[in-house]
N, C-alpha and C positions, 0 to 999 in steps of 0.2 A: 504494500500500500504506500502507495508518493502523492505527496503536494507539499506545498509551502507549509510553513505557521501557519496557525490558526483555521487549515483547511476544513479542518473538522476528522480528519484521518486518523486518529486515535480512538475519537468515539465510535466513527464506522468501521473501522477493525473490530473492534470487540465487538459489536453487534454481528457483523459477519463469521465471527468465532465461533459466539454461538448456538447462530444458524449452521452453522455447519457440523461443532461438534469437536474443533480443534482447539487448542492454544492459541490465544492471541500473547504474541509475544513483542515486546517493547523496548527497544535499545533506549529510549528515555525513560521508563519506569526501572529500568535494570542499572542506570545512572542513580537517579535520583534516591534509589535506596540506599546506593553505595555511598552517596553527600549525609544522607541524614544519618546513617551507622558508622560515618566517620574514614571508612576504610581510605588505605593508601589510596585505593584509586577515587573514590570520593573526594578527598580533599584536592587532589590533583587536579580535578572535572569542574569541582563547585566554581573555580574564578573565570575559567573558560566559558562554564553556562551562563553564569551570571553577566558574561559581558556579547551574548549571542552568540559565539564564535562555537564551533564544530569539534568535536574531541576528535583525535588520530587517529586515523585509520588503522593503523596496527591494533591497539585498542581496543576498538569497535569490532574489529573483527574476530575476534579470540572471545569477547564476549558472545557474539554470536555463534561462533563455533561450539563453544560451552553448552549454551542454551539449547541446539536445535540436537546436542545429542543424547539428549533429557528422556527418559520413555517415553514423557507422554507426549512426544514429537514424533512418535515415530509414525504414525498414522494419519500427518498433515498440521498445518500450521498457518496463522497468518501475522506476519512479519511485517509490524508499524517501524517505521523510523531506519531501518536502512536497506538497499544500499544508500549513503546520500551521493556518493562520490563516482568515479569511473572506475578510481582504483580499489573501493571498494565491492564493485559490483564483479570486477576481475577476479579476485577472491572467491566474491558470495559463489562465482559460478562453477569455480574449482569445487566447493564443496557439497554442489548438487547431485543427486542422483537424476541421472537425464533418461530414465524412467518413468519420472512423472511427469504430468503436463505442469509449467508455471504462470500465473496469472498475474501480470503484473498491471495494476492499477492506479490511474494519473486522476488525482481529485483533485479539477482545475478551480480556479476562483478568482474574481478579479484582488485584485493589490487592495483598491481604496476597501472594499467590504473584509478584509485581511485586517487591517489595521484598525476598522473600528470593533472587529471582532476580540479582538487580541488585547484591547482598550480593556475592556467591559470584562474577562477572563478572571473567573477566579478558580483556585484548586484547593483542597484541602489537605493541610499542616498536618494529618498524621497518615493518609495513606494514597494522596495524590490525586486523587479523581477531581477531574474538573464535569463541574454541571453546567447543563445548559444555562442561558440568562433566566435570572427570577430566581433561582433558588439561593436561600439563605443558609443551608446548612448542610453538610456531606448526609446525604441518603444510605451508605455503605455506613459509616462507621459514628457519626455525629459528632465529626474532627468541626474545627474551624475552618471557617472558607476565607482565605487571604488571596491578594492580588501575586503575582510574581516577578521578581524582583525582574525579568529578564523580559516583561511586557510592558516595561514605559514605552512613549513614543520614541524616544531616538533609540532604545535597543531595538524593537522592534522592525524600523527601518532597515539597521543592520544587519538586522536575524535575515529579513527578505533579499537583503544587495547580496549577502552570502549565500543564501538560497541560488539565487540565480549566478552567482559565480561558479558556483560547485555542482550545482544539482542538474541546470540546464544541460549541459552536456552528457549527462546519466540518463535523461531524459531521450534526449537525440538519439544514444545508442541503444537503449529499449528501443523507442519508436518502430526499430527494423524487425525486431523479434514479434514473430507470431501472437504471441499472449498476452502482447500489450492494449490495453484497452483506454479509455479518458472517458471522465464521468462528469458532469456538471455538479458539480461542490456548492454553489450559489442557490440552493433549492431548498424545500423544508427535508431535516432531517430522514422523515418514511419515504420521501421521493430521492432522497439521492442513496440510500440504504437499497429501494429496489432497483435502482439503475446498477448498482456496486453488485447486486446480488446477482442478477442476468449478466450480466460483464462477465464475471466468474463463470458461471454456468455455460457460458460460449466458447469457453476453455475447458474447463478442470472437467464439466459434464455437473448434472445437478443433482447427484448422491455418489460423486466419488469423494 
């Protein structure tokens, strides 16, 4: 699953999860646990996130190599947050089994509705979930719901010019592979969830 900030690609991963039956697995919820439990790599990540900027591909990739060799990965998955890069999509592909079909998913959206979305964001201080607008309290766990320190307006700018520095071209070379698909992000929630959902299904098939 690919797009910018604030596409909404984290909340559409997990609903497509699921529906399906898989892991939804998150190279930024697998960060940000690492910032709040302190770890080496936590402390490493926190000043990077905090300032927009992208953690290293080496990094990123060992954590998902980690992740996807988990049991309950072995039956399918759906993977928010990377590849972001070229070189790490180079990797990602080394570690695929080309057995399977893959579905890769562009959830587009314009910039200006990115930035007032990303405004308005809040997530909660003990176990991460961001809720839709209106709500006042974590529905999972009844943590605090705080802004993020890495969604002012001038981070967020940056977060998008880095987006488009690094991602675009990830972009480009999907676009050639078969399973690439692009989904209108700009819609209510149940409509761009079924568009994400038929995407998938014109790939992977709709009970594999």
């Amino acid at each position: 699953m690919l797009g910018p900030p604030g596409a909404g690609k984290g909340t559409q991963a997990e609903r497509l999860a699921r529906r399906r039956g898989v892991p939804r697995i998150s190279t930024g919820d697998i960060l940000r646990e690492a910032v709040q439990a302190e770890t080496p790599l936590g402390r490493a990540a926190r000043a990077i996130m905090d300032a927009g900027r992208l953690v290293g591909d080496d990094v990123m990739v060992g954590i998902v190599r980690e992740r996807l060799e988990r049991p309950d990965a072995t039956a399918g998955w759906v993977l928010d947050g990377f590849p972001r890069t070229v070189a790490q999509a180079q990797a990602f592909d080394r570690m695929l089994d080309r057995t399977w079909p893959v579905a890769i998913i562009s959830v587009e959206v314009p910039e200006h509705a990115l930035i007032e979305r990303l405004g308005a964001r809040r997530i909660c201080v003990k176990c991460g979930w961001s809720p839709p607008p209106g709500v006042t309290e974590c529905e999972r766990c009844g943590g605090q719901l705080v802004r993020r320190k890495d969604d002012t307006v001038d981070v967020v700018k940056e977060r998008l010019r880095v987006y488009l520095r690094d991602t675009q071209p990830l972009l480009d070379l999907y676009h050639e592979q078969p399973g690439f698909r692009t989904v209108d992000g700009d819609q209510t929630p149940d409509a761009v969830a079924a568009d994400i959902a038929a995407a998938v299904a014109s790939v992977v098939g709709a009970n594999s």
